[in-house]
N, C-alpha and C positions, 0 to 999 in steps of 0.2 A: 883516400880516407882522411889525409891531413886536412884538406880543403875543406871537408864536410866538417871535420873539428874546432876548424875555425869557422864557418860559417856558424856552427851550435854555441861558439864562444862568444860571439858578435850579438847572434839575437839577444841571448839570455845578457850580455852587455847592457845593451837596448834599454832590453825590459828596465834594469836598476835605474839608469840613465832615467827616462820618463816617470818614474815614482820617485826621483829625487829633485827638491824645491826649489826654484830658480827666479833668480831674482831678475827684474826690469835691465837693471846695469849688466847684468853676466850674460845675457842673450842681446842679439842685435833685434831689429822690429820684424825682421823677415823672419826670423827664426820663432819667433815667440806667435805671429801669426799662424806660421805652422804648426807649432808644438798643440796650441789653442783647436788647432780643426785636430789633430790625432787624439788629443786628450777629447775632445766632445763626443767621439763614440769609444768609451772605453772598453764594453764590451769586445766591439769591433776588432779593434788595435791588440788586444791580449790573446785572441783568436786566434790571427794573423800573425802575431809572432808565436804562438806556441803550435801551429799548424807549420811554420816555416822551421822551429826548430826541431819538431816530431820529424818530418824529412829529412832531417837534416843528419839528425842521429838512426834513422833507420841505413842511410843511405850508407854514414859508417858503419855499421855493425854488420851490413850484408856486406860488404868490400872486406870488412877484416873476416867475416869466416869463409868467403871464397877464396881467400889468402892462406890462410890457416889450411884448410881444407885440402886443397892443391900441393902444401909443403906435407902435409900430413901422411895422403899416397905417395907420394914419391921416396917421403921416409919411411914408410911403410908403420907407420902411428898409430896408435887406438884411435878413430874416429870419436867416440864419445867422448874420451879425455880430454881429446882436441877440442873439440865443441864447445865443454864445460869452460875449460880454462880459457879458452878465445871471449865466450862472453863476460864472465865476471872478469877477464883484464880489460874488456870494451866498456863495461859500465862503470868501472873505478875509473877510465880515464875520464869518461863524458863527465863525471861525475866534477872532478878536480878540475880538469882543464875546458870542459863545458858550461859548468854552471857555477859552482865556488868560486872560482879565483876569477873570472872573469865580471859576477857582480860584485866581487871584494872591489877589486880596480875602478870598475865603473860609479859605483857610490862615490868613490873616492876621489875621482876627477872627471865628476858629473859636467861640471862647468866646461871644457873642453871637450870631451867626447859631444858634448849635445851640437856644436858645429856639424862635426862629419855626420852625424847617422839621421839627422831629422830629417834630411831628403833622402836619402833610401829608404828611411822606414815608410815615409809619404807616401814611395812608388809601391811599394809592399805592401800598403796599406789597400792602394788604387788597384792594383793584380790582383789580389786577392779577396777583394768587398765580395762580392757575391756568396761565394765559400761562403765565409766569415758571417757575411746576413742571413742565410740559409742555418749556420747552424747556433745562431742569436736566435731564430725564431721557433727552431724546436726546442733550444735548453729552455725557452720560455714555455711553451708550452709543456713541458715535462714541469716544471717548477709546478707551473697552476696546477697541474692533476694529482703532485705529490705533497702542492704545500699543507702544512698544520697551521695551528692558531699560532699566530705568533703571542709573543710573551715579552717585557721590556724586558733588556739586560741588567742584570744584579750591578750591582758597585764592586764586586768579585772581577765579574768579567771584564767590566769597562777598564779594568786597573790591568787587565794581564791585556786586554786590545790594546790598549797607552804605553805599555810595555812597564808598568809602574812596580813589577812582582819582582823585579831583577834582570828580566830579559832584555836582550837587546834589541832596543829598536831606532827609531828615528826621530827622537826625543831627545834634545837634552834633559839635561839632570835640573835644573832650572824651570821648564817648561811638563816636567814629570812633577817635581812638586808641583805645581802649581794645579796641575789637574787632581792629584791627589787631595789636596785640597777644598777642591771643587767637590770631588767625591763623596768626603768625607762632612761637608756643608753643612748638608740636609739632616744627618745625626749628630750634629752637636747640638748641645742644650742652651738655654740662655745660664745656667747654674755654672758652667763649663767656663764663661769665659766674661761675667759680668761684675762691675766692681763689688768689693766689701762694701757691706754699710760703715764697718769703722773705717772705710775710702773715702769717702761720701764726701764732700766741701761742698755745704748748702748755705742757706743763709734766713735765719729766722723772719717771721713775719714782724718782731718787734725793729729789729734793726733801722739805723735810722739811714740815711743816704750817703754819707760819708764811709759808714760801715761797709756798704754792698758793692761803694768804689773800692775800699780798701780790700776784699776778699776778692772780687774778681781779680783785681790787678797781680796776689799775690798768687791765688790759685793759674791763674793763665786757660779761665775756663772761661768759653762765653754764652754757659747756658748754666744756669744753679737752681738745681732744688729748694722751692718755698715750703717752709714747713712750720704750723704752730705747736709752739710748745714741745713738740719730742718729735723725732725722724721717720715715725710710726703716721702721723699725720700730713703726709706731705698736702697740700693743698695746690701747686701749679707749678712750673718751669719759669726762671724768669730770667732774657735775655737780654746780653749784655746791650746791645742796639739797642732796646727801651729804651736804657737811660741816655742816651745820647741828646737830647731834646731838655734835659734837666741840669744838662751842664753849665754851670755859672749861673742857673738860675733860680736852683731851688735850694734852701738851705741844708747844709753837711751836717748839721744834727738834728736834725727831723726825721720822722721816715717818711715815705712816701705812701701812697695807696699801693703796695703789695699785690692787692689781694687782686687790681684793676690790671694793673700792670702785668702781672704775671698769667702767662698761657695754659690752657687746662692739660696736666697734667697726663698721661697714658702711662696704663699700669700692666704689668703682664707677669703671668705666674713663673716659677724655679725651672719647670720641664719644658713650655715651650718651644721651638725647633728653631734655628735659626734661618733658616727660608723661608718659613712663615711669618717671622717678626721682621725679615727684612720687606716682606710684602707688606707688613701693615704698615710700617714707616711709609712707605712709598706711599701706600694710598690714604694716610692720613696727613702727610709731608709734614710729619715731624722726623726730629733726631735724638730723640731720647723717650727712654720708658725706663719707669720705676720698675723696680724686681718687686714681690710680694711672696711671700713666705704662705701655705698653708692654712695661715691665721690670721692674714690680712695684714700682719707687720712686715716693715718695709726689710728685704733682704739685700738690695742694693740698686742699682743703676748700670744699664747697659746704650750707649750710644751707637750710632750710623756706624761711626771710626770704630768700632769695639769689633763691629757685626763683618765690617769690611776687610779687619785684620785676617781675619780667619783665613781668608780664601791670598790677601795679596803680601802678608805679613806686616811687621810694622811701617805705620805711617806717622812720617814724620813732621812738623816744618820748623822754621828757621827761632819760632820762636822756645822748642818744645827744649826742658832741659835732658840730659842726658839721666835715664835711672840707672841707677845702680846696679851693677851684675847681681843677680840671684844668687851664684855661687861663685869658691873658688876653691880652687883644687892644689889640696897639700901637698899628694904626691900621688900614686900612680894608681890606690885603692882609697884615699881619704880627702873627703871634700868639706869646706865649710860652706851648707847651704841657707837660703831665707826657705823660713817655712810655709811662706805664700808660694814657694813654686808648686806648678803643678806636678802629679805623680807623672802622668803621659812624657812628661818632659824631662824628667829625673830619672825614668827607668831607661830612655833612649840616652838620656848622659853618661848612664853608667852600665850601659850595654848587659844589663839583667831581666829576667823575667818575672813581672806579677800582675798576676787575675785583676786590675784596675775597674774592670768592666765589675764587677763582684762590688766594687765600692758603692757606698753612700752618698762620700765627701772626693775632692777634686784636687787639696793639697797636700803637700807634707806633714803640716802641721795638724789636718783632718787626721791622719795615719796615725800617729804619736797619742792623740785624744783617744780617737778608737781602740786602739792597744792596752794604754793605761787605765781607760773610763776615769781619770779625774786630770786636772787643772796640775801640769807640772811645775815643777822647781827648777832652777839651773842645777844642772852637774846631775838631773834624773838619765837615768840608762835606758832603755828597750831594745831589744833585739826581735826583728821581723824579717822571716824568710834569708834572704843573702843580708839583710841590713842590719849594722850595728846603730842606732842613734843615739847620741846623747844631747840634752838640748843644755842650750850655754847663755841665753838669755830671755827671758819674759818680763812684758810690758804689762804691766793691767790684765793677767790672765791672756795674752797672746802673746804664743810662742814666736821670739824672733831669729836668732839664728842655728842652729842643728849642726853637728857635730856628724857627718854621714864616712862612717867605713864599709866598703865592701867585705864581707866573710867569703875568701876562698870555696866554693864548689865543694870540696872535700870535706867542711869542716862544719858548711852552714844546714842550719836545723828547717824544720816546715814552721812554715810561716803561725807564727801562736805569741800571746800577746807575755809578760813578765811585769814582776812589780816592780818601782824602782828602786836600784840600788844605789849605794853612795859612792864617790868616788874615791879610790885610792887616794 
C-alpha cells in the first residue's frame, strides 16, 4: 500500500513539475528536447499520468480494505464500520500525501525534480500511448456530439482563468496586473485618461520662430498643438523635427508658414475606446488626437504614450521631470490630495467604496463641483458618502489641493451633496 502512495505521490509530482515554466539555463538540451515531445501531445501525457495515478490509488485502497477487513474478522468488528472508516482514512491520505503536498513540493522545486522524472514519464508516456490515443479519440468524439456554440469569455472570466480575483495561481503579482490591465484596455475611455485643455502647451499660428523654439524647449514636448486665435480652433500638430532645417537660418522674430509646416490634425470625440483609438493611430501613424467635447470645442489631447500607459504604466525617459505626488498623507484617515487625481485612484488609496461607474466626471475635483453645483472658495466643506472634503486652494475657478478625511464606517452618512460651510 506505501509503494502505490508513493507511486500516486510521484505522478501527481510529475504533473506540477510539467506545468511549471522552465527556463533554457535550468534544463540541459537533452532534457528540454524531451520535455518539448511530452509537452507536444498534451492530451496524451495528462492521460497517462492520470490513468497511472487512477491505478495507482485503486491499487491502495483495495490493499488497505483487504487489511482492514482480515483485522476486522479476527477482531471480530462490524464490517460496515470497518469499511466506512478504512475508506474515508484511504482518501484523506491519498488526498494529503497523494496529491497536496506532493504538488506543493513539486512547484516548488520544479527545477530539480524535472532531472529525474522526464525519462520516466517519456517511458510512461511510450507504455502507455495506445490506451492514452484510444481514449483521446473518443473524449473527441463525445466533445463533437456534446459540443454547444461557443461564446468569447467575458473579462469576468479571463481575470479569474489569470488568477487576477485573488486566487492563486502561477502569475506573479507583476504579471496579474499587467493582464488586468489588458483586460480592462478596451473599456476605458479616451475622457479617462486624456490631458486637460487647461494642460494643453500649444502654440499660436501668430508666433514667430524663436517663440516655438522657446516653448518646445521649455515644454519638453516634440509635437504642439497649432491653433488660431483660441484652443477651440486647433488647425495641425506641429513637430519639433520640422524645425530643424530652420535653424541658423531663418530669423527668431518672424514666424514661419505654420499653417505648411504643421501636419493635419486628428480629432476624436470624449467616449471613444481606447483600442479603437489605438487602432486609428496605428493606421493613420500618427501620435496624437485632439479630444472634442460634444460641441466641437477642443476638450484636450491624448497621445501614443497616454494610450500606452494604460496597459504598461508610466513611461519614462531621461529627459522627463519628475511630477509631483498627487497626494500626501497626514496620518492614518487624512490626506492632502490634487484634485486632478482620479476618483478610481483615490478610492483604491483610501481602501473605500463608491459607485464611480454612476459618475459623469473622472476627478476629485469633478466630485466637489458635482456636490456643491458652484465654483468653490478655499476652506469650503462637503461631506460625500465616507468622505470629508474641504478644498484649501483655487486657481482661476480650478480646484487645486483638497483637504480628504476618511469618516469612520459608524459615523459616515449616504453619500448626498451639502452647502458650504465656513471654517472654524
Amino acid at each position: 500500500m506505501g509503494v502505490c502512495v508513493l507511486v500516486s505521490a510521484l505522478l501527481s509530482g510529475a504533473e506540477a513539475v510539467l506545468q511549471a515554466p522552465l527556463t533554457a539555463s535550468v534544463a540541459p538540451e537533452a532534457i528540454t528536447r524531451r520535455l518539448q515531445a511530452l509537452r507536444a501531445r498534451p492530451r496524451h501525457l495528462l492521460l497517462t499520468l492520470q490513468l497511472c495515478n487512477l491505478l495507482a490509488n485503486l491499487g491502495a485502497a483495495l490493499m488497505a480494505v483487504l487489511l482492514v477487513v482480515q483485522l476486522s474478522w479476527s477482531a471480530h468488528w462490524s464490517s460496515v464500520w470497518v469499511l466506512v472508516a478504512t475508506l474515508l482514512g484511504i482518501t484523506l491520505l491519498l488526498l494529503v500525501l497523494g496529491e497536496i503536498t506532493p504538488r506543493l513540493l513539486a512547484s516548488r522545486y520544479a527545477a530539480v525534480l524535472v532531472h529525474r522524472l522526464v525519462g520516466v514519464l517519456w517511458v510512461l508516456q511510450r507504455l502507455f500511448f495506445p490506451i492514452a490515443d484510444l481514449l483521446v479519440r473518443l473524449s473527441q468524439q463525445v466533445q463533437q456530439r456534446l459540443r454547444v456554440s461557443e461564446r468569447p469569455l467575458s473579462p469576468e472570466e479571463l481575470k479569474a482563468l489569470a488568477g487576477l480575483n485573488g486566487t492563486a495561481g502561477a502569475l506573479s503579482e507583476a504579471e496579474r496586473a499587467l493582464l488586468a490591465s489588458i483586460l480592462e484596455f478596451g473599456e476605458t475611455t479616451v475622457r479617462e485618461v486624456m490631458v486637460s485643455r487647461l494642460d494643453i502647451v500649444a502654440l499660436p499660428i501668430t508666433a514667430t520662430f524663436g517663440e516655438a523654439l522657446a516653448r518646445i524647449r521649455s515644454s519638453g514636448h516634440s509635437r504642439l498643438p497649432l491653433y488660431a486665435e483660441h484652443l477651440d480652433n486647433i488647425v495641425g500638430i506641429l513637430y519639433a523635427k520640422d524645425l530643424l532645417p530652420y535653424l541658423g537660418q531663418a530669423d527668431l522674430n518672424q514666424p514661419l508658414d505654420w499653417a505648411r509646416l504643421a501636419r493635419p490634425p486628428m480629432f476624436v470625440p470624449l467616449s471613444k475606446k481606447l483600442d479603437d483609438l489605438l487602432r486609428d493611430f496605428q493606421r493613420r501613424k500618427t501620435h496624437m488626437a485632439i479630444v472634442v467635447d460634444e460641441y466641437g470645442g477642443t476638450a484636450g489631447l491624448i497621445t501614443m504614450e497616454d494610450v500606452l500607459e494604460e496597459i504598461v504604466g508610466d513611461i519614462r525617459d531621461e529627459h522627463d521631470e519628475r511630477e509631483p505626488a498627487l497626494y500626501v498623507r497626514l496620518d492614518a484617515q487624512t490626506y492632502r490630495v490634487d484634485a486632478r487625481m482620479n476618483l478610481d485612484d483615490l478610492v483604491e488609496l483610501l481602501g473605500i467604496s463608491l459607485d464611480t461607474e454612476s459618475f459623469d466626471f473622472e476627478t476629485l475635483g469633478g466630485l466637489i463641483l458635482h456636490v456643491l453645483g458652484q465654483i468653490p472658495k478655499p476652506g469650503d466643506e462637503v461631506t460625500y458618502g465616507p468622505l470629508q472634503l474641504r478644498v484649501e486652494t483655487v486657481d482661476n475657478h480650478r480646484i487645486g489641493q483638497v483637504w480628504v478625511h476618511v469618516i469612520p464606517p459608524e459615523v459616515a452618512t449616504s453619500p448626498s451633496g451639502h452647502k458650504p460651510e465656513e471654517e472654524a
